[in-house]
N, C-alpha and C positions, 0 to 999 in steps of 0.2 A: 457618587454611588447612589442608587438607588433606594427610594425608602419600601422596605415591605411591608405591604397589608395583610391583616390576619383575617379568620374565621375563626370565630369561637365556638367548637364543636366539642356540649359535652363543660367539662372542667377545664378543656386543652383548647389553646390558641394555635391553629394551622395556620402557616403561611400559603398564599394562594399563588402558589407556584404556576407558572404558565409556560410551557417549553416556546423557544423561538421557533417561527418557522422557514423553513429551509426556502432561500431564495434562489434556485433554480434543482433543476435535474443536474445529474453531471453523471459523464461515464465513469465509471471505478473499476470497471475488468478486475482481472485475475489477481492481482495485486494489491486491490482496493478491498475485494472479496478476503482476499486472505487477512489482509491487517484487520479487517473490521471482525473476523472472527476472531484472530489474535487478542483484540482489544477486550471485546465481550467475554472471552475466558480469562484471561490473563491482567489486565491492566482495568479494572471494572471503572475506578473513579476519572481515568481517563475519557473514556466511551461516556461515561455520564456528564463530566462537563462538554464534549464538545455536543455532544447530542443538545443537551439543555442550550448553548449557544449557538442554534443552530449552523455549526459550523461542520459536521459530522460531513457531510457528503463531498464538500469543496474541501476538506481533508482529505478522505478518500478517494479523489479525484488528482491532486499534487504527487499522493503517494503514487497513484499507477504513472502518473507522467514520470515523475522521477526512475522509479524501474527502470521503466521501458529506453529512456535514454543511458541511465546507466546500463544496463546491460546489454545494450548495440555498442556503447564506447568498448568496454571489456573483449567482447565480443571481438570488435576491431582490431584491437590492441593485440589481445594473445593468437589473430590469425596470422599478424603477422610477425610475433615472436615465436611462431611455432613453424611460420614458412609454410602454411598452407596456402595453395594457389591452383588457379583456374587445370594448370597444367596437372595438377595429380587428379584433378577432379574431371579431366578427360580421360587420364591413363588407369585410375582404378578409382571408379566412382562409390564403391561399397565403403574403400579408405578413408575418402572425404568424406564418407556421410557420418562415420563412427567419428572420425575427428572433431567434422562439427558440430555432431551432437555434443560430444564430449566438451568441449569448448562451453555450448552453449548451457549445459547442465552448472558445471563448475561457475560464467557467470551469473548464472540465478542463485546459486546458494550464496554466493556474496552480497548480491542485493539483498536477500532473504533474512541475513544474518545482519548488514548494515539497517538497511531501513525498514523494514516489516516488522523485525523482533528485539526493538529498543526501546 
């Protein structure tokens, strides 16, 4: 562990806190966006250590990967528990499209509710 130094400002000893800094860019999309606002309202001490270690961004980076594969698995899974297929989606394409959306709405809320909002 780390020894801290202080600053004597006053009567008070401050420690001289230095945030780490973030060792790359990373993409966080929609999902990285959502948790990081999540985090910032909802879970403050969270957001404050990984920020401080800078680990905030390659967090938020894990998170959108995670999504994004979860929700093409789901995706996969309930198209073909639900028997949608190429054939309806030649014979009434307005069908497929409400089905997929629908599919695709109900996998987001399960990411949303596993990994974004825990």
């Amino acid at each position: 562990m780390e020894k801290l130094n202080y600053t004597k400002i006053g009567d008070y000893n401050v420690p001289n806190l230095v945030v780490a800094p973030e060792k790359t860019n990373y993409k966080i999309g929609k999902y990285g966006k959502i948790r990081l606002h999540y985090l910032k309202t909802n879970n403050k001490a969270e957001y404050t250590i990984l920020f401080m270690n800078g680990t905030l961004n390659e967090h938020l980076h894990q998170i959108y990967i995670d999504c994004n594969e979860q929700i093409k698995l789901i995706i996969s899974q309930l198209v073909k528990q639900e028997n949608i297929t190429e054939e309806l989606k030649e014979k009434d394409q307005m069908e497929w499209v409400k089905q997929m959306n629908n599919i695709k709405s109900r996998a987001e809320e399960c990411v949303l509710k596993e990994l974004i909002y825990n």
